[in-house]
C-alpha angles and dihedrals in degrees: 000000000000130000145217126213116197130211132204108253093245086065094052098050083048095053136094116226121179104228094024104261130216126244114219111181091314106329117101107220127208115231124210120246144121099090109126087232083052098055106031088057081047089048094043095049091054094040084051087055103037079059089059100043111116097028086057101028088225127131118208122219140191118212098353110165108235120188098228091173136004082268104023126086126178146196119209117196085226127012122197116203137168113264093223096139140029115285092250099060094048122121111271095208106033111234091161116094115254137233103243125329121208111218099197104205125242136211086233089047110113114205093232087051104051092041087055084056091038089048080045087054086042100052096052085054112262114161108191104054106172131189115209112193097189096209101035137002133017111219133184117216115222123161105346099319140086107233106200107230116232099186119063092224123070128176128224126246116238097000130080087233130095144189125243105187086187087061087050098044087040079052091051087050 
C-alpha cells in the first residue's frame, strides 16, 4: 500500500521542485509538463498576451505559484494577472485572484484530476478558467463543468482583454 507523506506548507514554499510542483493540504503533487505541443501552446499564450500588454494592462505568466486556499497551492500553465504595480512589488506567490489562468492538457492529464484543480481556480475567485487541448478543442470551466468553445474569441471577465485562440494557433504556424 502506498503512502503519503505529508509536508508543512512553509516547506513546500522553501523548496525547490523541477517542474514546479503543486501543494494540495499537505501533499506535494507532480504536474505534467514537459511535452513541445505543451509548451509552445505555454510560449504562444504568453506571447498573445505580451502583444496586448499595454492596451489591456495585463501581464502573462508561465508557472507562477497562486494560493488558491490556506492549503492549497497551484500552478497554472499561464496566469493572467492586472498590471496595476511595478513588476518588483508584485506579489511573489499570487493570492489575488487573476484575471484568467490557461491549464494546457497533457497526455498524462487525467480528467478527475484536472476538475479537482479547475474547481481549486473556481473556488479563489477567478473568473476566466481555459482548456487548451493542444491537439483538439478549447473549453471554459464554469461551475463544475468544461463548456467546448465554439468561437475562437472569448472575453475576459472583468477585464477589457480577450483570447483569440485563432491569433495564438496563427502564432504556432
Amino acid at each position: 500500500m502506498a503512502t503519503t507523506t505529508y509536508i508543512p506548507v512553509e516547506q513546500y514554499l522553501h523548496s525547490t521542485y523541477e517542474p514546479d510542483a503543486e501543494y494540495v493540504d499537505g501533499e506535494i503533487q507532480e504536474r505534467s509538463v514537459g511535452e513541445f505541443d505543451h509548451s509552445a501552446w505555454q510560449s504562444e499564450i504568453v506571447v498573445f498576451f505580451s502583444m496586448h500588454r499595454q492596451e489591456w494592462n495585463v501581464r502573462a505568466f508561465t508557472e507562477l505559484r497562486v494560493q488558491v486556499a490556506p492549503s492549497r497551492f497551484r500552478v497554472p500553465d499561464v496566469t493572467i494577472l492586472e498590471n496595476t504595480s511595478p513588476l518588483r512589488e508584485m506579489e511573489q506567490i499570487i493570492r489575488t485572484p487573476p484575471i484568467a489562468v490557461f491549464e494546457i492538457l497533457s497526455p498524462e492529464d487525467t480528467i478527475a484530476r484536472t476538475m479537482v484543480k479547475l474547481e481549486d481556480y473556481e473556488k479563489m475567485g477567478i473568473q476566466t478558467i481555459l482548456v487548451v487541448d493542444p491537439k483538439g478543442p478549447k473549453y471554459r470551466y464554469e461551475h463544475g463543468s468544461l463548456e467546448l468553445l465554439d468561437k475562437a474569441t472569448l472575453e475576459l471577465a472583468g477585464s477589457k482583454c480577450m483570447v483569440d485562440f485563432g491569433e495564438i494557433e496563427k502564432l504556432l504556424e
